[in-house]
C-alpha positions in Angstrom: -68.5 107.7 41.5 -72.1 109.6 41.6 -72.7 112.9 39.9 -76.1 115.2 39.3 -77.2 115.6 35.8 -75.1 119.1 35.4 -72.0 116.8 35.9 -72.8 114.6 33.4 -73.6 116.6 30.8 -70.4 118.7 30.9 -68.1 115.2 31.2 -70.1 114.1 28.0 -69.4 117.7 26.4 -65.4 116.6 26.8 -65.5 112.9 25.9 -64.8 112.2 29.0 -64.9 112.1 33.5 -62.5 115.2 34.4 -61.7 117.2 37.8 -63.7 120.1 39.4 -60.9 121.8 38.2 -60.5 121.2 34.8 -64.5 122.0 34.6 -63.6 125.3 36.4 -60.9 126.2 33.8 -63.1 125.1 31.1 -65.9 127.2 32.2 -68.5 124.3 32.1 -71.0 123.7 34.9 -70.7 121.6 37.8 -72.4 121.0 41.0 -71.4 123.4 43.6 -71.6 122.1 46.8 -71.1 123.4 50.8 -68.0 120.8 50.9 -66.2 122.1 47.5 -64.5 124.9 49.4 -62.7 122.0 51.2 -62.0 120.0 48.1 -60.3 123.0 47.2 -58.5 124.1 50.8 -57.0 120.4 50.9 -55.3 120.6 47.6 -57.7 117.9 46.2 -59.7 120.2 43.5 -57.7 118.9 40.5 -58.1 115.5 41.9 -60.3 112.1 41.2 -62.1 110.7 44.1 -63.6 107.6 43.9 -65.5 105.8 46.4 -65.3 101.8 46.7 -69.4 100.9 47.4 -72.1 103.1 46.4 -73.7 104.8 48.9 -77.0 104.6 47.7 -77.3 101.1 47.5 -79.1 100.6 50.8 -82.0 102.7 49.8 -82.8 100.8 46.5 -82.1 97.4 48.3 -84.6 98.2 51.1 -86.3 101.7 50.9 -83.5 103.0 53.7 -81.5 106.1 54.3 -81.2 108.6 51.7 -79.9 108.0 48.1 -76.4 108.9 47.1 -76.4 112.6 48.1 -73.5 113.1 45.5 -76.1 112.2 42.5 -78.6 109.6 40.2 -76.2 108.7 38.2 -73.6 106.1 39.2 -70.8 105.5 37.5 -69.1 101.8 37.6 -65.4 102.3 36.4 -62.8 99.1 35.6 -60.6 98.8 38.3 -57.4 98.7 35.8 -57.9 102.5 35.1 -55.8 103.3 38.4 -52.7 101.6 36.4 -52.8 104.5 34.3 -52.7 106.9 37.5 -49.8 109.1 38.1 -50.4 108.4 41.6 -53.3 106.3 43.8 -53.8 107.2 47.5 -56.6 106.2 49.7 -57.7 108.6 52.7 -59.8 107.4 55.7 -60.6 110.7 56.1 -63.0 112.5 53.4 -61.1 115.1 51.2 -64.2 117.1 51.7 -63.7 117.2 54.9 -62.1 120.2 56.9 -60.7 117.9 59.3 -58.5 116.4 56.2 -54.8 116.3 56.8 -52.6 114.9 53.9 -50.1 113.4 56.4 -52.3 112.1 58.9 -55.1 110.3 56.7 -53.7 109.3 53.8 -51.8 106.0 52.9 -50.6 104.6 49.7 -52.8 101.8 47.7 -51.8 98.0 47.9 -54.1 94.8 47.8 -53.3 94.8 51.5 -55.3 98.0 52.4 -57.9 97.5 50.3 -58.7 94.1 51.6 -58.6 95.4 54.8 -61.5 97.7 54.7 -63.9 94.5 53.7 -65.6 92.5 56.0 -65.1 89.5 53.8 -62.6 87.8 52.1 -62.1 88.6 48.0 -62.9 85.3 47.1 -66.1 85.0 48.6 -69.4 85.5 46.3 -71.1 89.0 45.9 -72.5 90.8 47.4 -70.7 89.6 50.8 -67.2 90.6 48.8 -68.3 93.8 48.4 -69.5 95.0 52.4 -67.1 97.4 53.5 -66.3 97.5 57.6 -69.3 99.0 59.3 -66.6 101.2 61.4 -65.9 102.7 58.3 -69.4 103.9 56.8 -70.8 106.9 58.8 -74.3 107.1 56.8 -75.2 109.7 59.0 -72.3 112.3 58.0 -72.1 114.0 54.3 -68.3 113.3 54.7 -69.0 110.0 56.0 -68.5 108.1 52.8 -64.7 106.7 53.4 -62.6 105.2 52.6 -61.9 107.3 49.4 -59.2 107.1 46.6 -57.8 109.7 45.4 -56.1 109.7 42.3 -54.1 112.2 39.7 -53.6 111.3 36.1 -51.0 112.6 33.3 -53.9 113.2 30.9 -56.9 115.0 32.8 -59.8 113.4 31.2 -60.8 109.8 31.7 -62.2 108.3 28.7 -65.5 106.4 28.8 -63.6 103.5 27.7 -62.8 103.3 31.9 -66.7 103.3 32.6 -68.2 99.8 32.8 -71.8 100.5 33.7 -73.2 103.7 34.4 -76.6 103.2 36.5 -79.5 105.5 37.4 -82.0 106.3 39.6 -86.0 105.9 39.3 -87.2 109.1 38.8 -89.6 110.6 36.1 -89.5 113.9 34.5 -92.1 115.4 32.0 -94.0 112.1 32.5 -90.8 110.3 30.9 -87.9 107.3 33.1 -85.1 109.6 34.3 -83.1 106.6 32.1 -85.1 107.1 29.0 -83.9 111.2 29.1 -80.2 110.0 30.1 -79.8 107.5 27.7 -81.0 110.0 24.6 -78.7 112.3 26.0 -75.7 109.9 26.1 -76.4 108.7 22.7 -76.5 112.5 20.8 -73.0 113.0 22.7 -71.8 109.7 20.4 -71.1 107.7 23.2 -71.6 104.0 23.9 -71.1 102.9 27.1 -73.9 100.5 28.9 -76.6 102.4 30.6 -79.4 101.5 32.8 -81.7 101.9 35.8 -80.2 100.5 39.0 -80.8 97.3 40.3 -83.8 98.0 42.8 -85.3 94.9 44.6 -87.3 97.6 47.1 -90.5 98.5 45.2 -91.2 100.7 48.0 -87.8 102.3 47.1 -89.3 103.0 43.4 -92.5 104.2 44.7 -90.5 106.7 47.3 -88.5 108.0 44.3 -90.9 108.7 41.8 -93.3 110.5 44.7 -89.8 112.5 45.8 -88.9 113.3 42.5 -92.5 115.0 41.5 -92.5 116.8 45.0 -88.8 118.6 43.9 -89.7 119.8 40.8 -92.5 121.4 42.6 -90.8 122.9 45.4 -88.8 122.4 48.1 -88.7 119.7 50.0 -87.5 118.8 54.1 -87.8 115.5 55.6 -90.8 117.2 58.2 -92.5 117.4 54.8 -91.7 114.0 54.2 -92.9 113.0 57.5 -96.4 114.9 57.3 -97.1 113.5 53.1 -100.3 111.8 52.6 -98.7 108.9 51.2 -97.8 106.3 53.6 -94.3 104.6 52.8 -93.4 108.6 52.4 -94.2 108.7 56.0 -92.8 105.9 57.2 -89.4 106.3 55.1 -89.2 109.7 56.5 -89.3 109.1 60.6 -86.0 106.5 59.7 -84.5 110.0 58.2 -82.3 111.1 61.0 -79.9 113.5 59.7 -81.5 116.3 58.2 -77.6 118.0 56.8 -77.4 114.7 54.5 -81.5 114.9 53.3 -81.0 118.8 52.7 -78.0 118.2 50.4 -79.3 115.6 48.8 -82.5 117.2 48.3 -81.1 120.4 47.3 -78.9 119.1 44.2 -80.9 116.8 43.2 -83.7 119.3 42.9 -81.1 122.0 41.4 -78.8 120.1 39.3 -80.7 117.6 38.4 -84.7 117.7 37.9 -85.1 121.5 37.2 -82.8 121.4 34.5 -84.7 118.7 33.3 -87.8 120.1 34.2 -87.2 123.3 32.4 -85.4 121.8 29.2 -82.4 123.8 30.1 -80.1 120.2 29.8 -81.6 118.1 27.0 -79.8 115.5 24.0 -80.4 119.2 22.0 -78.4 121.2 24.3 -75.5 118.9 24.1 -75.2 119.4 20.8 -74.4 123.5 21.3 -72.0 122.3 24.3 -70.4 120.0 21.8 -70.2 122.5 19.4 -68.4 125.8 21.6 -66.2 122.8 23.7 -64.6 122.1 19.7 -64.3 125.7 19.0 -62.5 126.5 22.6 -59.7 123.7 22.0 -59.2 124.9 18.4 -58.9 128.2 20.1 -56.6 126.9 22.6 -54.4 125.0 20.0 -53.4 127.9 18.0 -52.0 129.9 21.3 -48.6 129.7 20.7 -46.1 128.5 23.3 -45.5 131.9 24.6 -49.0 132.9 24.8 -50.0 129.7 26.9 -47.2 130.0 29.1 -48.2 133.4 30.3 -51.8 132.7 31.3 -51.1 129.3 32.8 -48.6 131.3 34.8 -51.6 133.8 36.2 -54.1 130.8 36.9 -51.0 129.4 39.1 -51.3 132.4 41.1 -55.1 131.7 42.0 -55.2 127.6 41.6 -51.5 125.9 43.8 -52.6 122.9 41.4 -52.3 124.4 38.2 -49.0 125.8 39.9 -48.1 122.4 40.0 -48.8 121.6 37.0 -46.9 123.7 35.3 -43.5 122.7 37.3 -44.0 119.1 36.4 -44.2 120.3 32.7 -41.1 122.3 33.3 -39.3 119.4 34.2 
């Protein structure tokens, strides 16, 4: 699972990896992409999705495609968090896109699907285990990235506990490793879970980062741009850029949600500290409603959000 940096910091202002919903309700910020309406429209907003590969792998490996246009930071999760799932699906269809239909694209989990979307056997040696079906990657489509798994837990927070590795990309801000900034940030939020810059055998993939990254906190930035810079491997990784929707989004968040905020110390290890802070005095706030109270304005958010509607007749129970 990817996120931008305004993702991050609100999951480590709750202790944990929630829903778009749960950030909604909670008033903190998250990235607002094109494709959320649709996240929403297909009953998916108080949902987890999870994607089996990473989707930016290819770039780092050999400076191709575009990095993961959901975000630098990559979270690895253990695989035995879905036991704690209320219920695990898995769409060949993306819930983002507004082709989804519940009925026709989505199956229940077993061993059996999920071996079936790899090109190789389980017991095989990495990274040939992990190779999904080409017919099933469409690198060329923001929606592309299927098969997904969509889960819903009882409690709506995932603890870092889950996270195994969370890994991020080569870019520097303010003349300081992307990681470096991340890993300050993680630490002032008391957390512990292992952090580091991604595996990247590409230099050229680096180089390509660390140029991208200092043309977006100047300004925008299109793949003709790419295409016309005076550094060569720019150039060259630019004519292999054929889809100009995924570059734009890409671009655009990481730019927005990302660098700027980091740029402009508006998300720094101090800010998370005030976050922290009004996050503890909201669920104090929120603890003393009494039953009566709470009922009645869940009962108005059901009539704007179907999934807190839901939620509230599974409490009711």
């Amino acid at each position: 699972m990817a996120c931008q940096l305004t993702d991050f910091f609100s999951f480590l202002s709750i202790g944990g990896i929630c829903s778009k919903s749960y950030l909604e309700q909670s008033h903190l910020p998250f990235t607002n992409y094109d494709t959320n309406i649709h996240l929403k429209n297909n009953d998916c907003w108080d949902a987890h999705i999870f994607h089996l590969i990473d989707y930016g792998e290819l770039f780092y490996r050999k400076a191709i495609h575009t990095p993961n246009p959901y975000g630098p930071i990559l979270f690895n999760l253990k695989p035995d968090l879905l036991i704690n799932a209320q219920n695990v699906s898995m769409s060949n269809v993306s819930v983002r896109n507004e082709q989804f239909d519940w009925q026709a694209c989505v199956n229940p989990i077993s061993p059996d699907t999920l071996n079936a979307c790899y090109q190789y056997a389980s017991d095989i040696s990495f990274p040939e285990k992990s190779l999904l079906k080409e017919n099933l990657v469409d690198r060329n489509n923001i929606v592309g990235n299927v098969p997904e798994i969509i889960c819903r837990f009882n409690q709506e927070i995932i603890p870092f506990s889950h996270v195994s590795l969370v890994a991020v990309d080569h870019y520097v801000v303010n003349n300081r490793q992307f990681q470096s900034w991340i890993d300050e940030i993680k630490v002032r939020a008391g957390q512990t879970f292992p952090l580091m810059r991604r595996y990247c055998p590409s230099s050229t993939a680096i180089h390509i980062s660390m140029e991208l990254g200092k043309l977006l906190i100047r300004g925008n930035v299109t793949i003709d741009d790419i295409c016309q810079s005076s550094d060569e491997r720019l150039r060259t990784w630019g004519t292999g850029l054929n889809n100009t929707g995924i570059f734009d989004t890409f671009a655009k968040h990481l730019q927005s949600d990302t660098l700027l905020p980091l740029h402009q110390g508006k998300i720094s290890a101090s800010t998370i500290d005030h976050l922290s802070e009004w996050e503890q005095q909201r669920s104090v706030a929120l603890d003393n409603l009494s039953e009566k109270n709470a009922h009645k304005i869940l009962t108005e958010l059901a009539k704007k959000d179907p999934s807190i509607a839901r939620r509230i007749s599974t409490l009711l129970k």
